[in-house]
C-alpha positions as CSV (number, residue, x, y, z in Angstrom):
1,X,0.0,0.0,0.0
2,X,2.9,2.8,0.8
3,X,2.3,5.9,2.3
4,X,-0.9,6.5,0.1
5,X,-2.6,3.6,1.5
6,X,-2.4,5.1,5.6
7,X,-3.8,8.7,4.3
8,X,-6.8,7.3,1.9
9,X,-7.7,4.3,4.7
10,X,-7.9,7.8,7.5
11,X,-9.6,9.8,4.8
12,X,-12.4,7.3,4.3
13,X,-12.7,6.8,7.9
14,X,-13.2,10.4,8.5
15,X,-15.9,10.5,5.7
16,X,-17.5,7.8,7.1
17,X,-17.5,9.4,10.7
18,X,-18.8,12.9,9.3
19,X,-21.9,11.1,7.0
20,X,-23.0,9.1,10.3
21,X,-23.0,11.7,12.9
22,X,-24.7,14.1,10.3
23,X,-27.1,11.3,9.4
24,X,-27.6,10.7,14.1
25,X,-27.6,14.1,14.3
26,X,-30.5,14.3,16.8
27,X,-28.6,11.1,18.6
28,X,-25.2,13.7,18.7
29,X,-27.1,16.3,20.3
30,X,-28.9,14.6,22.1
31,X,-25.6,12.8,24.4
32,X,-23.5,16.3,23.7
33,X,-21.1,14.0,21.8
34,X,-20.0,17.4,19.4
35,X,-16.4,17.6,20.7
36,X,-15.4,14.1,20.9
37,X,-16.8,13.6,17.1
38,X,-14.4,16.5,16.0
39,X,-11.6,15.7,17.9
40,X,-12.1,12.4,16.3
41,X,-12.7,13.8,12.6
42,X,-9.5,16.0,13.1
43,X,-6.9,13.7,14.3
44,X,-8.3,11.1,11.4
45,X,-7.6,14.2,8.9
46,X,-4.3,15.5,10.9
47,X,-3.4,11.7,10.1
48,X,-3.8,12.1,6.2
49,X,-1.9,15.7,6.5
50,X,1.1,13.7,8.0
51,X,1.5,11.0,4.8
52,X,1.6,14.2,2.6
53,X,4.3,15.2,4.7
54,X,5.8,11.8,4.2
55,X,4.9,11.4,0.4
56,X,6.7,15.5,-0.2
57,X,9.8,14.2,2.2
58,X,10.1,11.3,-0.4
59,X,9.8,12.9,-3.4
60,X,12.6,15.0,-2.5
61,X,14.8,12.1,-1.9
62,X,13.8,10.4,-5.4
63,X,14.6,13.6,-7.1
64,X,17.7,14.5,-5.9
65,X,18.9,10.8,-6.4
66,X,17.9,11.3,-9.8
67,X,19.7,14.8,-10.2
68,X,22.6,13.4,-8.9
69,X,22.7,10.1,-11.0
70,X,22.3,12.6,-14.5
71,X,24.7,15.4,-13.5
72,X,26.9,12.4,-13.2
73,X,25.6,10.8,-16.9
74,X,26.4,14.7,-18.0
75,X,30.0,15.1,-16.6
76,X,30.9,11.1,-17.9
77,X,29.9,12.0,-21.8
78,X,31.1,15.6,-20.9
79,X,34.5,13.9,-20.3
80,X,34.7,11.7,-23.2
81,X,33.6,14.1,-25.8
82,X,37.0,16.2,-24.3
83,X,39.2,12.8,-24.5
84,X,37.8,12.5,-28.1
85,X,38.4,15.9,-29.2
Protein backbone atom coordinates (compact mmCIF):
# COMPACT_ATOMS: atom_id res chain seq x y z
CA UNK A 1 0.00 0.00 0.00
CA UNK A 2 2.91 2.80 0.80
CA UNK A 3 2.27 5.90 2.31
CA UNK A 4 -0.93 6.54 0.11
CA UNK A 5 -2.57 3.56 1.46
CA UNK A 6 -2.40 5.14 5.58
CA UNK A 7 -3.80 8.66 4.32
CA UNK A 8 -6.75 7.28 1.90
CA UNK A 9 -7.71 4.32 4.70
CA UNK A 10 -7.86 7.83 7.54
CA UNK A 11 -9.63 9.80 4.78
CA UNK A 12 -12.37 7.34 4.33
CA UNK A 13 -12.67 6.76 7.89
CA UNK A 14 -13.23 10.39 8.48
CA UNK A 15 -15.91 10.49 5.70
CA UNK A 16 -17.48 7.83 7.10
CA UNK A 17 -17.54 9.37 10.68
CA UNK A 18 -18.79 12.89 9.26
CA UNK A 19 -21.86 11.12 6.99
CA UNK A 20 -22.95 9.10 10.27
CA UNK A 21 -23.00 11.72 12.90
CA UNK A 22 -24.67 14.05 10.26
CA UNK A 23 -27.12 11.26 9.40
CA UNK A 24 -27.57 10.73 14.06
CA UNK A 25 -27.55 14.14 14.28
CA UNK A 26 -30.55 14.28 16.82
CA UNK A 27 -28.55 11.12 18.55
CA UNK A 28 -25.16 13.71 18.72
CA UNK A 29 -27.10 16.34 20.28
CA UNK A 30 -28.89 14.56 22.13
CA UNK A 31 -25.62 12.81 24.38
CA UNK A 32 -23.53 16.33 23.65
CA UNK A 33 -21.05 14.00 21.83
CA UNK A 34 -19.98 17.43 19.38
CA UNK A 35 -16.36 17.62 20.73
CA UNK A 36 -15.41 14.14 20.89
CA UNK A 37 -16.80 13.63 17.06
CA UNK A 38 -14.38 16.52 16.00
CA UNK A 39 -11.59 15.73 17.94
CA UNK A 40 -12.11 12.44 16.31
CA UNK A 41 -12.75 13.85 12.64
CA UNK A 42 -9.49 15.98 13.07
CA UNK A 43 -6.90 13.66 14.30
CA UNK A 44 -8.30 11.06 11.39
CA UNK A 45 -7.58 14.17 8.92
CA UNK A 46 -4.35 15.45 10.90
CA UNK A 47 -3.43 11.70 10.10
CA UNK A 48 -3.84 12.15 6.17
CA UNK A 49 -1.90 15.66 6.49
CA UNK A 50 1.14 13.72 8.01
CA UNK A 51 1.52 10.96 4.82
CA UNK A 52 1.64 14.17 2.64
CA UNK A 53 4.26 15.24 4.68
CA UNK A 54 5.80 11.76 4.24
CA UNK A 55 4.95 11.44 0.40
CA UNK A 56 6.70 15.50 -0.15
CA UNK A 57 9.76 14.20 2.23
CA UNK A 58 10.11 11.27 -0.42
CA UNK A 59 9.81 12.94 -3.36
CA UNK A 60 12.58 14.97 -2.54
CA UNK A 61 14.75 12.07 -1.86
CA UNK A 62 13.76 10.38 -5.44
CA UNK A 63 14.59 13.59 -7.07
CA UNK A 64 17.71 14.47 -5.86
CA UNK A 65 18.86 10.82 -6.41
CA UNK A 66 17.92 11.29 -9.83
CA UNK A 67 19.73 14.79 -10.19
CA UNK A 68 22.57 13.42 -8.92
CA UNK A 69 22.66 10.12 -11.01
CA UNK A 70 22.25 12.60 -14.46
CA UNK A 71 24.70 15.38 -13.51
CA UNK A 72 26.92 12.37 -13.20
CA UNK A 73 25.61 10.76 -16.89
CA UNK A 74 26.42 14.66 -18.01
CA UNK A 75 30.00 15.10 -16.57
CA UNK A 76 30.91 11.06 -17.88
CA UNK A 77 29.92 12.02 -21.82
CA UNK A 78 31.11 15.61 -20.92
CA UNK A 79 34.51 13.93 -20.26
CA UNK A 80 34.72 11.68 -23.21
CA UNK A 81 33.56 14.07 -25.77
CA UNK A 82 36.97 16.18 -24.28
CA UNK A 83 39.19 12.84 -24.53
CA UNK A 84 37.79 12.47 -28.08
CA UNK A 85 38.42 15.87 -29.25
Amino acid sequence: MGISGGASESTAIANQLCSESIQGIRTVRAFNIEPQIMGLYETLISEGQSAKKKAFTAAIGTGSSNLLMFSLYWLAFFYGGWLIK
